[in-house]
N, C-alpha and C positions, 0 to 999 in steps of 0.2 A: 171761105178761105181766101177766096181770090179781093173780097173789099177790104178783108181785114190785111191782105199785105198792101192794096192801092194806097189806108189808112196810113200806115206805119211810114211807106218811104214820101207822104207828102208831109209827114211829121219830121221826116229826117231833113227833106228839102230844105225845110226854114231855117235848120241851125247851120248850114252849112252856104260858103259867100255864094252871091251872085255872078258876080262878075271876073273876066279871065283873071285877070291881074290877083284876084283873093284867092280861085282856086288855084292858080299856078305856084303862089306862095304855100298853101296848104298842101300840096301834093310836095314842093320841095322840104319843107321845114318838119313836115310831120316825122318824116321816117330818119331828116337828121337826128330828132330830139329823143328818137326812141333807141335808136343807134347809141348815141351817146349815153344814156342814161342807164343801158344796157351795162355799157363797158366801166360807167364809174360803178355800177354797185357790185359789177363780177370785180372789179381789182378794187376799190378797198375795201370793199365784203372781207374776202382774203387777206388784206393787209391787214384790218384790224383785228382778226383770228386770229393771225399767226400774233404781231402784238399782243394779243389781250393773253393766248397762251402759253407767250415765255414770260409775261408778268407774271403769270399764276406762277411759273415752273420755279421760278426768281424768289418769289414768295414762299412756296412750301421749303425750299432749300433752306433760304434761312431761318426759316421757324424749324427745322428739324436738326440745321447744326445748334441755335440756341438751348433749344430742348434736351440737346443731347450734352452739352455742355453743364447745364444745369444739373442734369441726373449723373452726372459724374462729381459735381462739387456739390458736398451737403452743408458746408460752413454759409454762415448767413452773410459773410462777408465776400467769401469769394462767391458766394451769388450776384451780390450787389457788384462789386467787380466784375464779373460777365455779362450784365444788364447794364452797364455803364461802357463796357467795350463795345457791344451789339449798337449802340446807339453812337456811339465815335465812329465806330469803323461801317455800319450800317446803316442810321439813322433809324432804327427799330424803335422804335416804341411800345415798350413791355413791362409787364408788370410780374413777378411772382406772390401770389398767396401764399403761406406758409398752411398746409391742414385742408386747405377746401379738396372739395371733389365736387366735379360736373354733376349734375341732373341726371339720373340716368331714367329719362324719360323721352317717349315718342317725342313730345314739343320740341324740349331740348338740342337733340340732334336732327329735327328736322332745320333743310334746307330749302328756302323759298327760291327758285329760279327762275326771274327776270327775262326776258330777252331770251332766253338759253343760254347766256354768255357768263353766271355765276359759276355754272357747272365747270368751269375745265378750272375754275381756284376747288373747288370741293373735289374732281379728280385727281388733280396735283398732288393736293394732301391727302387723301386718301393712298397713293402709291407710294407718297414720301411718308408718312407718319404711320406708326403702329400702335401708338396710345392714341387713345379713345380722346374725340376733338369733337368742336363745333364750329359752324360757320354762325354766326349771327348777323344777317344783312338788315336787320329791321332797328337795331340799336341806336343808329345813329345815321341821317340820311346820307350823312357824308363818307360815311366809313364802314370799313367791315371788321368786326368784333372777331380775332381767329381766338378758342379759347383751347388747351391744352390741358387734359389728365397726365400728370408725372405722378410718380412714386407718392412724394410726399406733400404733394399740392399742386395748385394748375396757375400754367402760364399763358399769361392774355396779351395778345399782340391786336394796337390798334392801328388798322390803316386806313388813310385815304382812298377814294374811288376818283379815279378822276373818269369823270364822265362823259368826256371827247364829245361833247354835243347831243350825249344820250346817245351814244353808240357802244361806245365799250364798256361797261360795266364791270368788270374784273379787270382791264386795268388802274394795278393800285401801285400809290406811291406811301410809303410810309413818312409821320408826321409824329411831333409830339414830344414830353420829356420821357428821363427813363424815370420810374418810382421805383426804387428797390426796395 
């Protein structure tokens, strides 16, 4: 026991400086950098939470006033009419199917979760929407596929992810024309 710790700390000797001047740096710089690196990833850990979770909240709102707009107008015109307001007044990008309905399968409605950070766009809507939805994260690298069962067909909202550097992941920006 007692060679095998002699071993170790003349192993550690080599990597560490010889001289006053390296270890005086090292003693000072070391616990700057762990200090500092501390306090960036506690505050914008947090910042980009809170961020990425009023995108999500920002997101499930208007796909649930859309949706709900929609299931109140059955004329194909004044659909298109609401899918052309959503996208003036919101820049939504959506589509309605007239007749489809989702998959109602395991695949389907699974949600793949990244990072942890898709989860609070799938909680969002889960607490805003009470028809039957999917998240699709795999569709498209750029975007998140929100897909919607209504009454008499489903409505697909496509958004951007803006990627903040590979950090936030559910913050999304919508993008795109309307198709009615």
């Amino acid at each position: 026991m007692l060679r095998w710790l002699r071993r170790q700390t003349q192993a550690m000797k080599r990597f560490f400086p010889h001289s006053l001047l390296g270890r005086s740096l090292l003693i000072m710089l070391v616990p700057l950098i762990v200090v500092q690196a501390v306090a960036l990833q506690i505050y914008y850990g947090n910042h980009l939470d809170i961020v990425s979770r009023r995108f999500s909240a920002a997101i499930a709102g208007e796909v649930e006033i859309v949706a709900g707009e929609l299931q109140r107008h059955h004329d194909a015109a004044d659909r298109a009419w609401e899918l052309n307001n959503a996208w003036d007044a919101l820049e939504l990008s959506m589509t309605f199917t007239e007749g489809a309905v989702l998959p109602n399968t395991p695949e389907a409605s699974h949600q793949r979760l990244e990072f942890g950070q898709q989860g609070g766009l799938a909680a969002a809507l889960n607490e805003r929407l009470p028809e039957p939805h999917t998240v699709d994260w795999q569709a498209d690298p750029n975007a998140v596929l929100i897909r919607v069962q209504l009454a008499d067909g489903v409505l697909d909202d496509l958004s951007v992810r803006d990627l903040a550097g590979g950090f936030v992941a559910a913050a999304v920006r919508h993008r795109g024309a309307v198709h009615a």
